[in-house]
Structures are given as structure tokens and as C-alpha cells.
N, C-alpha and C positions, 0 to 999 in steps of 0.2 A: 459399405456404410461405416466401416472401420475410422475412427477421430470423425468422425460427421456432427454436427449437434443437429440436434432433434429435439423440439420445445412440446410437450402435452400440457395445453391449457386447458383447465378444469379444475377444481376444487374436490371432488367428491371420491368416492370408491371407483366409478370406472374409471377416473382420469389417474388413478392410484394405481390401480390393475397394469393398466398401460405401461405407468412409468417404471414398473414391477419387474417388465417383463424386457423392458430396452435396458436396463441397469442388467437384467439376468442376463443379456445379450452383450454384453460390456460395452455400449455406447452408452455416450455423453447427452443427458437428458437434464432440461430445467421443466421443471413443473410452475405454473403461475395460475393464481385462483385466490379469488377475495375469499373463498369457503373453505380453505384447504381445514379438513377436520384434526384434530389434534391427533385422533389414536394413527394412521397413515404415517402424518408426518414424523411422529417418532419412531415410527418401526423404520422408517429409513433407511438404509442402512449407511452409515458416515461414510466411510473409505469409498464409497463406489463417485464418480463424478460427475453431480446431481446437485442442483440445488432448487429451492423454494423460494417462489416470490410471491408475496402475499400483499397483493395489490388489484385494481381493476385492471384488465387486459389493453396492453399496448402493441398499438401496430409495430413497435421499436423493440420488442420481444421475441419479433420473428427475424431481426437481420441477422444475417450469417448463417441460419438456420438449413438443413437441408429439406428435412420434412417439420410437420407438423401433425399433431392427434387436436381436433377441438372435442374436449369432451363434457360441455359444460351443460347446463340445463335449460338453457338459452338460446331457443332455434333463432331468434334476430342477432345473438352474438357470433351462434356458429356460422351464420352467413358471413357477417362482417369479415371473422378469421380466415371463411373461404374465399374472400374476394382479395381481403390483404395478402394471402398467398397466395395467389395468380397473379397479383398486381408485381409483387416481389420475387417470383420466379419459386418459388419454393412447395414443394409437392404436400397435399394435406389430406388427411382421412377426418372426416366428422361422422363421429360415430353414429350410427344408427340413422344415418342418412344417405344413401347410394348417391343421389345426386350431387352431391357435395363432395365428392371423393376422387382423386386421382389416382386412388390405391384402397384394396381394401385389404383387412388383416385376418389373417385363415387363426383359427382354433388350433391351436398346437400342444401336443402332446410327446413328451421328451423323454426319453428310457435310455439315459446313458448316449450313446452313438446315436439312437434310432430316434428319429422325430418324424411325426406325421403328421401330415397339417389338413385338415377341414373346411372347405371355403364355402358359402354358397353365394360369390359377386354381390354382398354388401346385402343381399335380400332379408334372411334372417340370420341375423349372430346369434340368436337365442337357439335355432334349430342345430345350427354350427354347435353349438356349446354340449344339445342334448345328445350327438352323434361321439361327442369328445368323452363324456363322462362316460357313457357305453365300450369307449374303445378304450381308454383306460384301465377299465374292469377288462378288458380282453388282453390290452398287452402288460407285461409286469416288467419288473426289471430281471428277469432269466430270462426276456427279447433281446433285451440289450446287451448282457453278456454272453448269449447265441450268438453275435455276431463276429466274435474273432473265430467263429470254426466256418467261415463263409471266406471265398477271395474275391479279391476284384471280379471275376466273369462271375461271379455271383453263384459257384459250385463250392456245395459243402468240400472243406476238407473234412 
């Protein structure tokens, strides 16, 4: 997914969360949403390569795009954006919707090296979330730097 662009349509906190986490991943994300809330958009962060469009959603939003997140509040819109992206060849997750989804996105948990991911196929992201906050509390970051006394065959040195 390396230089890919990837558009999350949505205005709100989930569509913020999202964009949150592809910036943390260093791709290239535009966020678009007539609602984008003011505290989101300033936490921003500048330097990363992101930007906001603050408008109603255009089919012409998603060209080039590789994937797409519809995270809006609009199940007639998030269809639209899933049709526009089948129509356009371009892979799309609408949140909180399995049907709608060509991919869904696992619950991740990051400790340095170590990342774990939580899925349950688009059914509940919420039970995903409540498994994440639980392992959280279980792994710390002394997981994460445990791992340079581990080798490739996976035997402590």
C-alpha cells in the first residue's frame, strides 16, 4: 500500500479515527465530509500527507484512489460510495456495514515491533474493540522490547 492514496469519506470521529491510523501507517490519505468537526481537523497533524475537503461527497474524490473507508452517517450515501467503488475498480470498507465491504479492518494493537490484530469479518467492531482494550492491559511495551531476545525460528536467545 506503500504511495497508494486512500480517501476516508466521513466527517465525524470514526472517519477521524480511520484517518488516524493510515497517516500512523504513513499512507497517503484525503479525508472529505461537509461535517468534518473543527477539534479532528486541527489535531491533524501537518507534515504527514493528508488533506481535508470540506464539501458534499464526489464520485471524482475517489479517482486514483486505491481503497476507500465510507464512514459517514448516511447509510444511502455509504451505498452510493460502495457502488461508486465497484463502478471505479477501487476496494472500499463501510464501516459498520459487512455487506458493503471488500475488506474489513481488524482492531490493532501496536507495542513497538509487536502488533496484534483482532477481527471478527465486519460482524462486531465493537466486540473487536472490547477484546483490544483487554489485550492492551495484557501486552505492555516490555512485549515489545522482549523481542529482540527472540530470533527468526522464534527460540529465545
Amino acid at each position: 500500500m506503500e504511495n497508494r492514496r486512500v480517501v476516508v469519506i466521513g466527517g465525524g470521529s470514526v472517519a477521524f479515527r480511520k484517518v488516524q491510523i493510515l497517516l500512523d501507517a504513513g499512507r497517503t490519505s484525503c479525508s472529505c465530509g461537509r461535517a468534518c468537526r473543527s477539534g479532528p481537523r486541527k489535531s491533524m497533524p501537518e507534515k504527514q500527507k493528508s488533506r481535508t475537503v470540506k464539501a458534499p461527497y464526489s464520485k471524482e474524490y475517489l479517482a486514483g484512489a486505491t481503497l476507500a473507508i465510507a464512514a459517514t452517517n448516511n447509510r444511502e450515501l455509504n451505498k452510493q460510495i460502495f457502488h461508486d467503488c465497484q463502478e471505479l475498480d477501487v476496494l472500499c470498507n463501510v464501516v459498520d456495514d459487512p455487506e458493503l465491504c471488500d475488506f474489513f479492518t481488524p482492531a490493532v494493537i501496536k507495542r513497538g515491533d509487536l502488533q496484534i490484530a483482532v477481527s471478527t469479518d465486519g460482524l462486531s467492531p465493537a466486540y473487536a474493540g472490547h477484546i483490544k482494550k483487554k489485550l492492551e492491559e495484557m501486552f505492555t511495551e516490555t512485549h515489545a522490547n522482549s523481542l529482540a531476545n527472540w530470533n527468526v525460528c522464534g527460540q529465545k536467545s
